[in-house]
C-alpha positions as CSV (number, residue, x, y, z in Angstrom):
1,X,134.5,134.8,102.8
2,X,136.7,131.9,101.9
3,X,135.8,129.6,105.2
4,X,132.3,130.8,104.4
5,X,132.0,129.4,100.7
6,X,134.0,126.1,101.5
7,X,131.5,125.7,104.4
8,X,128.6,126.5,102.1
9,X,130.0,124.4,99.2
10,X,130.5,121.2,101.5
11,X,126.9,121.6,103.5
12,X,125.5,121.7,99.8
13,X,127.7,118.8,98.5
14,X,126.4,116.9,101.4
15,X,122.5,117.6,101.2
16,X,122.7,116.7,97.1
17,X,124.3,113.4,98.2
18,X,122.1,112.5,101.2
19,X,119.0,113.6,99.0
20,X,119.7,111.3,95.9
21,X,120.7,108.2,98.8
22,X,117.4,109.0,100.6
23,X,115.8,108.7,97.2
24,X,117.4,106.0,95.3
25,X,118.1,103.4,98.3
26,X,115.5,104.4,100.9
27,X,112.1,102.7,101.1
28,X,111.0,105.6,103.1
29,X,110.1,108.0,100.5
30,X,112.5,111.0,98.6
31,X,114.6,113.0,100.0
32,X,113.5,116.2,101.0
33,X,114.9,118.8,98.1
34,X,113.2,115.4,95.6
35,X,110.1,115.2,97.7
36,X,109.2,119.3,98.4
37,X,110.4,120.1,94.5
38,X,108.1,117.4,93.0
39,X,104.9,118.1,95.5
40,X,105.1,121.8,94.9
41,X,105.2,121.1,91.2
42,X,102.2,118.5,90.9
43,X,100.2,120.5,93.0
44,X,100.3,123.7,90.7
45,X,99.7,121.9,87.6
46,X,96.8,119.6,89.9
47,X,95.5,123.1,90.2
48,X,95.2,124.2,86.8
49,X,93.7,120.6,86.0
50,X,90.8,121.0,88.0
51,X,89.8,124.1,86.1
52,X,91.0,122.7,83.1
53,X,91.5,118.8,82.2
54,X,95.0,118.5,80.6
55,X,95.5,114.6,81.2
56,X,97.6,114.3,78.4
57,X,99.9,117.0,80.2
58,X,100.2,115.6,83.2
59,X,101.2,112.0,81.6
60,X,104.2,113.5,80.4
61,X,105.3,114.9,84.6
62,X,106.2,112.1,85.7
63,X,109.5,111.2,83.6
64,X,109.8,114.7,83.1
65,X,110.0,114.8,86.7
66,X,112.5,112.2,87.0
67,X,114.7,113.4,84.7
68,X,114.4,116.7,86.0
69,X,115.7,115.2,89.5
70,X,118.3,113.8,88.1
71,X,120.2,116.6,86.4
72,X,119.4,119.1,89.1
73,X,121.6,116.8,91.2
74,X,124.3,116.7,88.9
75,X,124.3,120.3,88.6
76,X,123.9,121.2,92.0
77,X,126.7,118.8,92.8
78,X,129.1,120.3,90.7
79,X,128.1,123.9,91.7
80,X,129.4,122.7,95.4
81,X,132.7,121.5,93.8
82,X,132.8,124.6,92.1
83,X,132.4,126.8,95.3
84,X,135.0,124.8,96.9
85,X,137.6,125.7,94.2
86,X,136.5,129.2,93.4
87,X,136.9,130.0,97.3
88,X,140.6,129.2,97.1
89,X,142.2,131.5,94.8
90,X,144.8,129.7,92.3
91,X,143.6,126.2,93.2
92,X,143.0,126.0,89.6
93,X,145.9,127.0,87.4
94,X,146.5,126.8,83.9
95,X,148.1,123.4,82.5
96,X,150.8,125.1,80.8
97,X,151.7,128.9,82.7
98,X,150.4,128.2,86.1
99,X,148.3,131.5,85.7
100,X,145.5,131.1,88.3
101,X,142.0,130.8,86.9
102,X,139.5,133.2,87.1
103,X,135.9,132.1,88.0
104,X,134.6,131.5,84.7
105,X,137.6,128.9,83.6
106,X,137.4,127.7,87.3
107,X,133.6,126.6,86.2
108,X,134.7,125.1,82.6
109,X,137.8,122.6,84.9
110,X,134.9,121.9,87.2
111,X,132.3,120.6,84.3
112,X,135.3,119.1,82.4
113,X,136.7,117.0,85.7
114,X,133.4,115.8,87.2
115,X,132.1,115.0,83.5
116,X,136.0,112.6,83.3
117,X,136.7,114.4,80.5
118,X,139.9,116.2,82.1
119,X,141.1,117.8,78.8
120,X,144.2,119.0,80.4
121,X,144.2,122.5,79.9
122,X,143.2,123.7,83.4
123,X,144.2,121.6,86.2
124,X,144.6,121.4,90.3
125,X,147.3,123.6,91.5
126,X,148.4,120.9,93.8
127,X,147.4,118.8,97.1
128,X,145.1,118.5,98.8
129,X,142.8,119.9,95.1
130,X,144.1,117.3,93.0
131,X,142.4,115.3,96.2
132,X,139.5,117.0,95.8
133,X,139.1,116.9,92.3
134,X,139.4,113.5,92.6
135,X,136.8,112.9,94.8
136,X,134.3,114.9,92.9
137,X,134.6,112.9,89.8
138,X,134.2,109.8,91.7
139,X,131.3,110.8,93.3
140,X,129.7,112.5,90.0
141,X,129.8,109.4,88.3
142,X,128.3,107.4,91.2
143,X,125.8,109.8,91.0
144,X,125.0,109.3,87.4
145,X,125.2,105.7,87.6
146,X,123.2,105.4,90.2
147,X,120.7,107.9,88.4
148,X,120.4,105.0,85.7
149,X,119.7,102.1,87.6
150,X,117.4,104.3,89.3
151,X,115.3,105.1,86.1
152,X,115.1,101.8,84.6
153,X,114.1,101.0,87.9
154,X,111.1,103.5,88.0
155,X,110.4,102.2,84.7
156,X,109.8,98.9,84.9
157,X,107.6,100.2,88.2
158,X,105.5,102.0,86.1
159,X,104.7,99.4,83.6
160,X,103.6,96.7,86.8
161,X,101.2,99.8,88.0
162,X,99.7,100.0,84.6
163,X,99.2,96.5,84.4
164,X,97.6,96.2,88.0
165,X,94.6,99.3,87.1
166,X,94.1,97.1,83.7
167,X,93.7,93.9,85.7
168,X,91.1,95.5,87.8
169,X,89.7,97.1,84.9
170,X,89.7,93.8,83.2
171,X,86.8,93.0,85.4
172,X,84.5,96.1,84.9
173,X,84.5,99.5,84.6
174,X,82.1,99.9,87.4
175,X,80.8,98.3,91.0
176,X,77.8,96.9,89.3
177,X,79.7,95.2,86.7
178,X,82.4,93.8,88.0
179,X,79.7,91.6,90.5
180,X,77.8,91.0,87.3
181,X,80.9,89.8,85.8
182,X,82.0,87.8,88.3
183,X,79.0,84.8,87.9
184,X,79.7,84.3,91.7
185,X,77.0,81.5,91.8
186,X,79.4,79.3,89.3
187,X,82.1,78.1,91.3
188,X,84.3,77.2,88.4
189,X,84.3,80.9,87.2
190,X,84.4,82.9,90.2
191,X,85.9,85.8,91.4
192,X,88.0,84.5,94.2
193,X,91.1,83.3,92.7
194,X,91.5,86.3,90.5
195,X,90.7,88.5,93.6
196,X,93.6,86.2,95.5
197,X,96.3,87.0,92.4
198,X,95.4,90.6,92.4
199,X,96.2,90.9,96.4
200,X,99.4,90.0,95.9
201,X,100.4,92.4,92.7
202,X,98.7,95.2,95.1
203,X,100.9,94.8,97.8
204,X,103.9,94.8,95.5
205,X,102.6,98.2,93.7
206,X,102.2,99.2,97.2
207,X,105.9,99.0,98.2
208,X,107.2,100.2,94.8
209,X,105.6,103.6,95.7
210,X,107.8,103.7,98.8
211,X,110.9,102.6,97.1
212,X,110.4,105.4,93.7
213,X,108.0,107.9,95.2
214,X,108.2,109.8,91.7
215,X,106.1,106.7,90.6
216,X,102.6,108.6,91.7
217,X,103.4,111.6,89.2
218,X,103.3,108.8,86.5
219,X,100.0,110.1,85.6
220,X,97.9,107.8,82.7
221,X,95.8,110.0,80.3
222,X,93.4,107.0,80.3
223,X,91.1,106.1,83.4
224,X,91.3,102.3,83.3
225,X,95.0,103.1,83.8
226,X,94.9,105.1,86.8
227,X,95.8,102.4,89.5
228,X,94.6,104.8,92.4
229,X,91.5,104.7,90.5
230,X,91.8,100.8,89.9
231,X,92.3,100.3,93.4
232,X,89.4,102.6,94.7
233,X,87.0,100.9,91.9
234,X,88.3,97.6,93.6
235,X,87.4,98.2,97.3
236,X,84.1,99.9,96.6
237,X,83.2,96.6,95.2
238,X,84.6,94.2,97.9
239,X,82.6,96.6,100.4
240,X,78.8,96.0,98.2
241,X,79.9,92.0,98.1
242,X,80.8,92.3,101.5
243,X,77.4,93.8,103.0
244,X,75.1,92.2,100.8
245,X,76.3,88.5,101.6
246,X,77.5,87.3,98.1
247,X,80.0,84.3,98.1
248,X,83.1,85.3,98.2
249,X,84.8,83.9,101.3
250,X,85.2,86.3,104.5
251,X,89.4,85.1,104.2
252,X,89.6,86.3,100.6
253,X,88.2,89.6,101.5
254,X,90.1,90.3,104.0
255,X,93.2,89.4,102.4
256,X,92.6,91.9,99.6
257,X,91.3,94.3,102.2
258,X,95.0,94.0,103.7
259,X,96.2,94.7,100.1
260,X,94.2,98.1,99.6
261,X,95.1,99.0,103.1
262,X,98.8,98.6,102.4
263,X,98.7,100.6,99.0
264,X,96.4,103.6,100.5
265,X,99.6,104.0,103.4
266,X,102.1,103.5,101.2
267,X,101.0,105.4,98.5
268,X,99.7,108.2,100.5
269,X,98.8,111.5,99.2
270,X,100.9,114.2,100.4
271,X,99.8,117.4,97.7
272,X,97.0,119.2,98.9
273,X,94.5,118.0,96.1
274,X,92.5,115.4,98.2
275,X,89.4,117.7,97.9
276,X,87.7,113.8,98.2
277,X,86.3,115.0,101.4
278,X,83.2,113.9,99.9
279,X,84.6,110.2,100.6
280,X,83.0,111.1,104.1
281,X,79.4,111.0,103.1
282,X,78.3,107.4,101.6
283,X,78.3,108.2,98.3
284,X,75.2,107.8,95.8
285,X,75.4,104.3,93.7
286,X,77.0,102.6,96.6
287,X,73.5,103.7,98.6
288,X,71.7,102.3,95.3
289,X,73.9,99.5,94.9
290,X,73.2,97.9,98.5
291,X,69.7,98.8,97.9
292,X,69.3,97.1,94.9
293,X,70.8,93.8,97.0
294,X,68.3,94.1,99.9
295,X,70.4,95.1,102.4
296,X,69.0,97.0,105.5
297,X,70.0,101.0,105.4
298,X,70.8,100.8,109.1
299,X,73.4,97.7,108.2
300,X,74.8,99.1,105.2
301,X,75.5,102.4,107.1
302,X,77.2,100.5,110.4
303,X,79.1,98.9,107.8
304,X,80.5,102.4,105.9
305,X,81.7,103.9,109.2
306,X,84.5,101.3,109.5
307,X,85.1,102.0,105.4
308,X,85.1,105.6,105.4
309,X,88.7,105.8,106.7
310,X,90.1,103.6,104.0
311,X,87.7,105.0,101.2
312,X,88.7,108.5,102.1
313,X,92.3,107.6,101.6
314,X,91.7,105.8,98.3
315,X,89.4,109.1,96.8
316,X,92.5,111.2,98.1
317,X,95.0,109.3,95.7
318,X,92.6,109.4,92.7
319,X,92.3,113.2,93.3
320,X,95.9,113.8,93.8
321,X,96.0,111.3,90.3
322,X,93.9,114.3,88.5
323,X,91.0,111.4,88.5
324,X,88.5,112.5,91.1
325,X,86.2,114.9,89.1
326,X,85.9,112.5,86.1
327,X,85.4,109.1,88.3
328,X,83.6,110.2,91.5
């Protein structure tokens, strides 16, 4: 029993630290106890959303869940230092008798020594635990610092994201007027340059979302914050300008094109909720839309085939943003 829990207690030590590293310094997503905890949580309350909006529920799941993160690694840390002590009888003694601790005071030296407040009255009965103790307290408190730089981190991501959906937004809150705002027949007021500054705050959104994956659970109880939403609203349009011929050079659009591309991968939904299936039909107002600019059916629907792929993925990050019912 005693190789058993100092085997179980290191394993667990180990997959606490590799999850928060994966997490905090990968640009590859979470870790996988982060990544599985926080998908199996946004999917049941995406779940009770659809049958019943509760946006201002889900704004609050994000930091909730990234607090939530944070203290289950502290705690599950120390419960692996704690395994490793309580397998050992009498590696914990008493500061003044040397009577061995039971499990219970074992737990209260653990919290006290990883937390460096060491109030002296239980302590390691020797090497190699005063070793080990050590070692926990260090790593604890990397783990908590880290944890910090990690939220401010997130936070500041959160604020660019808001800002990007409210630069689109800026522009209109639909297809038809954003072109109608963007008085592309006056050169001096065109869309093109603001297209050109949004590419580039995109792509940066885009590679936040691989760096703090929690940042997609930062829900906004307000559409014309959603950046999935932004971004979907965004494309649509660049596809009606794009088909009917307006000005707006073929460079720019494929430049922002990129963009979108990049934040539908990197951003990609991974819950379950992307019931936008219906991406795969060509939706309504973009039919009435390219109708309403001339354009030839058979041309605008040779055009959606090579857009389906990328709209699909876009209407599958507004779902899993608790947007797609409201917006679609």
């Amino acid at each position: 029993m005693t190789i058993l829990l100092t085997l179980l207690s290191v394993i667990l030590a180990v997959v606490v630290l590799w999850d928060q590293f994966v997490t905090v310094f990968s640009t590859s997503g979470a870790g996988p106890l982060t990544r599985s905890g926080m998908r199996l949580v946004w999917r049941g309350l995406l779940a009770i959303h659809r049958r019943r909006r509760m946006h201002r529920v889900l704004a609050f799941v994000g930091p909730c869940l990234l607090l939530i993160s944070i203290v289950l690694w502290y705690l599950l840390f120390g419960f692996a230092v704690f395994l490793a002590f309580a397998a050992h009888t009498g590696s914990v003694i008493d500061g003044t008798t040397d009577a061995p601790a039971t499990n219970l005071e074992t737990l209260y030296f653990v919290n006290t020594t990883i937390s460096s407040l060491g109030y002296g009255d239980w302590v390691p009965s020797g090497f190699p635990w005063t070793f080990v103790g050590t070692l926990a307290t260090l790593a604890a408190t990397i783990v908590l610092t880290v944890s910090l730089s990690y939220v401010l981190s997130v936070i500041s991501a959160a604020i660019q994201r808001r800002a990007l959906a409210s630069g689109i937004f800026a522009m209109g809150t639909s297809v038809s007027e954003v072109i109608d705002n963007a008085r592309l027949d006056d050169p001096q007021a065109s869309l093109k340059n603001y297209l050109l500054s949004l590419s580039s705050t995109i792509d940066s959104v885009a590679l936040q979302h691989l760096a703090y994956p929690v940042l997609k659970y930062f829900h906004s109880s307000r559409v014309d914050l959603s950046p999935a939403r932004a971004v979907l609203l965004l494309s649509d349009t660049l596809f009606v300008l794009n088909v009917s011929g307006r000005e707006v050079p073929p460079g720019v659009v494929r430049v922002v094109r990129s963009s979108i591309d990049n934040f539908a991968r990197y951003s990609r939904a991974e819950t379950g909720s992307s019931q936008g299936l219906a991406a795969e039909s060509f939706p309504d107002f973009l039919k009435q839309l390219t109708a309403k600019e001339g354009v030839p059916a058979d041309v605008v629907t040779a055009e959606f085939e090579s857009y389906v792929d990328l709209r699909s993925r876009l209407v599958a990050l507004t779902a899993e943003d608790g947007w797609l019912q409201e917006t679609l």
